[in-house]
C-alpha distance (Angstrom), angle and dihedral (degrees) to the residues before:
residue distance angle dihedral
X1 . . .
X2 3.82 . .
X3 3.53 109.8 .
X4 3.79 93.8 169.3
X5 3.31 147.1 -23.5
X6 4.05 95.0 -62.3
X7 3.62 97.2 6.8
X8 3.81 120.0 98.0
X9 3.53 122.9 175.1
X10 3.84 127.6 -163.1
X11 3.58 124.3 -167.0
X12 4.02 146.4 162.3
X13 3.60 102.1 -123.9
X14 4.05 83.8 -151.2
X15 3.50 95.9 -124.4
X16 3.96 102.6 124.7
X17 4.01 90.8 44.8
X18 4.09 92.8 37.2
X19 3.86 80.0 -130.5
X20 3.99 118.1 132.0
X21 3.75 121.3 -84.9
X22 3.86 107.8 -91.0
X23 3.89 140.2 174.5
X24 3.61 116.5 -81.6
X25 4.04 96.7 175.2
X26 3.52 138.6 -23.7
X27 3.40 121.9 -150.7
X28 3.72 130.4 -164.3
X29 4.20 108.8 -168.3
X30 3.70 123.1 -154.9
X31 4.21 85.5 -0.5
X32 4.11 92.1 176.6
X33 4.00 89.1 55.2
X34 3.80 90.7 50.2
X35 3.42 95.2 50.0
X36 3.44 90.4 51.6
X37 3.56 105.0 53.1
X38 3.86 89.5 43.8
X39 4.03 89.7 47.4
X40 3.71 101.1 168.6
X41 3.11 103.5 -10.4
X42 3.49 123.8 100.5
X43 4.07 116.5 -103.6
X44 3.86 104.2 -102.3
X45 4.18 113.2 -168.9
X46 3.89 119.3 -178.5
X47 3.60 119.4 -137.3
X48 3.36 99.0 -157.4
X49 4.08 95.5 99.1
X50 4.37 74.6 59.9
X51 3.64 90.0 68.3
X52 3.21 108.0 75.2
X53 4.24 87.8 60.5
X54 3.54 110.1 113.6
X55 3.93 110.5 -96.4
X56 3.62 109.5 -99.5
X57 4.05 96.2 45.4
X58 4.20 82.3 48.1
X59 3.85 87.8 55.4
X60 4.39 83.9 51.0
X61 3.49 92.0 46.8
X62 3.64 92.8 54.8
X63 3.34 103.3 43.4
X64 3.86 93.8 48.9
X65 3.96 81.5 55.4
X66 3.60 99.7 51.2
X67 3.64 100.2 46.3
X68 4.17 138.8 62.5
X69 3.20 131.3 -39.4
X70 3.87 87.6 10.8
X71 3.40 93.3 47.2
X72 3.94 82.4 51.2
X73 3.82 92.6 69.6
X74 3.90 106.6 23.4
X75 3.84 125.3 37.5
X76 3.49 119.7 -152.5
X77 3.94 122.2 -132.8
X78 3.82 140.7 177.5
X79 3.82 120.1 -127.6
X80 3.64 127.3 -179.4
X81 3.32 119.9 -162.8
X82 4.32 110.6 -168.5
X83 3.72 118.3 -120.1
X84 4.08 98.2 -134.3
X85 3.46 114.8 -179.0
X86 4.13 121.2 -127.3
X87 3.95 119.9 -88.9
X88 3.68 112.1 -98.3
X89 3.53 109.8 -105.7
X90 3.69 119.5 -106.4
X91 4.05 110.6 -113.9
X92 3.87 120.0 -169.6
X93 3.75 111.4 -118.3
């Protein structure tokens, strides 16, 4: 699954073996060219694109990404961005 643009996770969603979802690989393409065009700032990946996975293979992805070794390499964080509705425009009276 593509996380990001040079960021592919695999993992066994655990559903054959009833165990819980875990990593299987993660794989970070063209690493040196990320790095650079993030420089130093930290590497920031929206989930969004994640949504639209149906709900039980969301709830794997996530918990694959919030826990060890994952966790280890990529940290997880919440951002909200507010929904503000355009300015009326002015109209001459």
């Amino acid at each position: 699954m593509e996380l990001a643009d040079n960021i592919l996770l695999r993992l066994d969603t655990g559903k054959v073996t009833e165990e819980p979802p875990r990593a299987v690989g993660l794989t970070f393409i063209s690493f040196a060219r990320m790095k650079e065009y993030h420089r130093d700032r930290p590497l920031t990946i929206s989930l969004e694109t994640l949504r639209n996975l149906p709900e039980d293979l969301w709830q794997a992805v996530m918990a694959v990404l919030t826990s060890p070794p994952v966790s280890d390499f990529l940290s997880v964080g919440l951002a909200v961005v507010p929904q503000v509705p355009p300015l009326p425009e002015l109209t001459a009276a």
